[in-house]
N, C-alpha and C positions, 0 to 999 in steps of 0.2 A: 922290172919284171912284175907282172902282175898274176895275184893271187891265183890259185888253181879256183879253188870251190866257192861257187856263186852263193851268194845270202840267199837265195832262191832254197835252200837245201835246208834254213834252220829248221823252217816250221814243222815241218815232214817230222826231223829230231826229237821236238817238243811234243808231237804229239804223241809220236811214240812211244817217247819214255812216261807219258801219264795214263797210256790204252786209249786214246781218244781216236777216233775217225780223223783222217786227213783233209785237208781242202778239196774239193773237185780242183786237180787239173795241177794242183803243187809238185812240188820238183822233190826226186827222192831225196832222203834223210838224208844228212850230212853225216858222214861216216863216223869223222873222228871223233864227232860228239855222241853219236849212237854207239861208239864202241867203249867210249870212255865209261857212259852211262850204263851201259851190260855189264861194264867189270867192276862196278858199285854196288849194283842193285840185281845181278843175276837175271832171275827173271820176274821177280818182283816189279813193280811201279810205281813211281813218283807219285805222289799221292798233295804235294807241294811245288810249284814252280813260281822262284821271285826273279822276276827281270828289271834288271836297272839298265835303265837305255840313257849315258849320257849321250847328249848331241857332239858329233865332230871331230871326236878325237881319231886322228888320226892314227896307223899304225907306226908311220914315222914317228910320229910325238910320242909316241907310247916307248918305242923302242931308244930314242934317244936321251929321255926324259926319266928313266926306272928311277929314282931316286922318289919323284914328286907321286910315283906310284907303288910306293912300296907297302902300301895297306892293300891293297888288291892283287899284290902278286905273292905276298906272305899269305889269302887267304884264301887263292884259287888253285886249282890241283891240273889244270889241261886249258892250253891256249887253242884257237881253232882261228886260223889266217879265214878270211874271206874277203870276193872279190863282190864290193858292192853293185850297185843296177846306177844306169844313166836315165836323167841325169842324176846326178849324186846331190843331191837336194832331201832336205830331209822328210815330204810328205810320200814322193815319191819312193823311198829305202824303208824308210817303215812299212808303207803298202805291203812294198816284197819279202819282208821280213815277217810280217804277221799274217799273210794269204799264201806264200811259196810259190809264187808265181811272178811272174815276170811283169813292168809297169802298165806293158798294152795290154796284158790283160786285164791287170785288178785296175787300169783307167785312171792313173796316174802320172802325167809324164812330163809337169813341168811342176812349178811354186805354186801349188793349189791346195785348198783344201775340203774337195768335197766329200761328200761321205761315201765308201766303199762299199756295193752293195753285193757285191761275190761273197762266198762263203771265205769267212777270217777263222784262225785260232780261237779264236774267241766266240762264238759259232758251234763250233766244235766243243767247246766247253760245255756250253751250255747244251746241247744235244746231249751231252752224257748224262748232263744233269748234276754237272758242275758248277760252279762261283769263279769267273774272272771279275775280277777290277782294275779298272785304270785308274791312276793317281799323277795329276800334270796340273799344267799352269794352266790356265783354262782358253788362253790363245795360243797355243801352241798345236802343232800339227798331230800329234798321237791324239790330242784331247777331243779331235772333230773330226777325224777321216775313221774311226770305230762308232762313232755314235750311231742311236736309234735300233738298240741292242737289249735284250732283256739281262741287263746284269746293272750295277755299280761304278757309277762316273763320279771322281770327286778334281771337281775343276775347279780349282784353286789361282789366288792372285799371285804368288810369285813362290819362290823356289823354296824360304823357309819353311813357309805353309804346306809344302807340300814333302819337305823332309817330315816336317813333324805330325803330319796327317798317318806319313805311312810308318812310322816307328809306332803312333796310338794303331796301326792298322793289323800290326806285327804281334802287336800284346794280344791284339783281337782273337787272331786266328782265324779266322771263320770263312777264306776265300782260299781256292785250288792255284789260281792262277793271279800274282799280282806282276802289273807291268808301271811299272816308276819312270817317270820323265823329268831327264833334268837338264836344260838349256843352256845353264848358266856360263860354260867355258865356248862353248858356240855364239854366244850373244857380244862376248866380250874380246873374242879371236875376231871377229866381224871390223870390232872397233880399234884393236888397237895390236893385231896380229897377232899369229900362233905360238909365233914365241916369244912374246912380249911380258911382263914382269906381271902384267895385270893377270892376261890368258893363264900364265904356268902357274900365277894363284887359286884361280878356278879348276886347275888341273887337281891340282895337291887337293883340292875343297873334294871333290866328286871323289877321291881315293879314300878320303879319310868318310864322307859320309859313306859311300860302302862298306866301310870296314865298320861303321856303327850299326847298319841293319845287319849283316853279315852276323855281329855278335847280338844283337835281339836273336835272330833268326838258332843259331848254333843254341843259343842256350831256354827258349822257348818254344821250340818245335822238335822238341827230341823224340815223339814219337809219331815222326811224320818220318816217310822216306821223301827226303828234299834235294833239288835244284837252284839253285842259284848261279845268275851269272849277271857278267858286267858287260853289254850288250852295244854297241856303238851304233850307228845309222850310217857315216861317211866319215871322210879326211877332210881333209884342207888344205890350203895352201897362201903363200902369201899372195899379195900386189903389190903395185904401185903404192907411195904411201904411209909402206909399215904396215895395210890392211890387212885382214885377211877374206880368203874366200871360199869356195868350193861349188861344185858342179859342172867339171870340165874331165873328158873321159884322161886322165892322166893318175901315175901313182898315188903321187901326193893327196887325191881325191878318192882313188877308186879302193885301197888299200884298207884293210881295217883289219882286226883282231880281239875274239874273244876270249873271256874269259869265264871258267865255269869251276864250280864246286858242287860235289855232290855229299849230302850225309846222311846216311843210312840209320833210319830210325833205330833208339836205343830202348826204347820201352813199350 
C-alpha cells in the first residue's frame, strides 16, 4: 500500500512554520507536520530550520532495521509517512520536495541535473530576507539543481567534509535555513544492496551523524525556535546480483518516512 501524502506537501510546511511566502503553484502543507509544528511553537515561528536529506532510505529499511536507527528515533518527536514523485530518482524527489510541486512542473523527470529555475524554498528564504545554505558533495544532485541563487553553496569532495563543514556551520549560527546532503548509504545500496553489511553500515553512519548535529544543534541554538528533521528523497530496492536500485513506481521505491523534532527556544 502506498503512502497517503505526497512529498509534494513538505515545502507548503516549511515554509509555513518559518512565515515565508509559498512557491507559486506548491501543494498545500502537509498536515501532520503543520500540526505537530502548532503544538510546539503555538503561534510563534521557526526562526531555524536544519534538514538532513540522507539519499535512499527507504521506509522498509527504516522500519525493519530500528536498531541501526536508534539515534534518530531517540531524537525525533513525529514520523510523517510520504509518498514520493516518479520517477523515484533522486534529482527528480528533491525537485518536488524543495519547490511542492510536482516533477512536470519544476522540469525534472528523469537522472538529470539541471538547474531548476521556478520559484524553490530557498527563493522564498531569500525574499524574506533570510539565509538558506546548502552543504553536499559537490556532484551530487541537491548541490546543482538549486544553484545560481543568491545565498551559500558549500560543495564539497566527499561526505566527511561535508559532515564536518556543517558541524563548523552549526557552531556558526548565522543561516535560517540549512539543507545537508548525504549520499553515502545510497552510493553503496547501489553497490552491494540494501541490506547488505556494507549499506546497514552506512545506515547506522547517517543515525549516528544526525544524532551528532542534532546535539550541536539542542545545545547551541537555544534561543532559536528550531526544526529539525531527517528528510529522505526515495526507497529502494534490490536486483538481480545482491544490487540495489530505485526508480520504479513500486513500495519499496515510492515509500518513505520522516522524521522531525521541534525545540522551542529557551532563552
Amino acid at each position: 500500500m502506498y503512502n497517503t501524502n505526497s512529498l509534494d506537501t513538505l515545502c507548503a510546511a516549511l515554509c509555513d512554520a518559518a512565515g515565508v511566502d509559498t512557491p507559486k503553484d506548491a501543494a498545500k502543507a502537509n498536515e501532520n507536520l503543520n500540526g505537530y509544528i502548532k503544538s510546539v511553537f503555538g503561534d510563534e515561528k521557526v526562526d531555524r530550520i536544519f534538514m538532513y536529506n540522507p539519499d535512499a532510505i527507504a521506509q522498509w529499511i527504516y522500519e525493519k532495521y530500528p536498531q541501526l536507527m536508534s539515534e534518530v528515533d531517540a531524537r525525533c518527536e513525529v514520523k510523517v509517512p510520504f509518498k514520493t514523485v516518479m520517477p523515484s530518482v533522486t534529482p527528480v524527489c528533491f525537485g518536488t520536495m524543495y519547490t511542492g510541486v510536482q516533477p512536470a512542473v519544476h522540469g525534472i523527470q528523469k537522472y538529470e541535473k539541471p538547474v531548476i529555475k521556478i520559484e524553490t524554498i530557498f527563493d522564498m528564504f531569500i525574499k524574506a530576507g533570510k539565509k538558506p545554505v546548502i552543504i553536499a558533495d559537490k556532484n551530487c544532485s541537491i548541490a546543482n539543481i538549486f544553484l545560481e541563487r543568491e545565498m551559500d553553496y558549500f560543495k564539497l569532495d566527499n561526505y566527511e567534509q561535508v559532515n564536518a563543514k556543517t558541524a563548523e556551520l552549526i557552531l556558526e549560527d548565522k543561516y535560517d535555513l540549512y539543507v545537508v546532503y548525504n549520499g553515502n548509504y545510497d552510493s553503496i545500496m547501489h553497490k552491494y544492496g540494501p541490506e547488505s553489511i556494507e549499506a546497514l553500515g552506512e545506515l547506522r553512519a547517517n543515525s549516528r551523524t544526525f544524532g551528532i548535529f542534532d546535539e550541536l544543534i539542542r545545545n547551541n541554538w537555544k534561543h532559536h525556535n528550531t526544526l529539525v528533521g531527517f528528510a529522505m528523497d526515495h526507497g529502494c530496492h534490490e536486483i538481480d546480483g545482491n544490487c540495489g536500485s530505485h526508480g520504479l513506481d513500486m513500495e519499496e521505491d515510492i515509500n518513505i518516512v520522516h522524521l522531525y523534532k521541534a525545540y522551542k527556544k529557551e532563552v
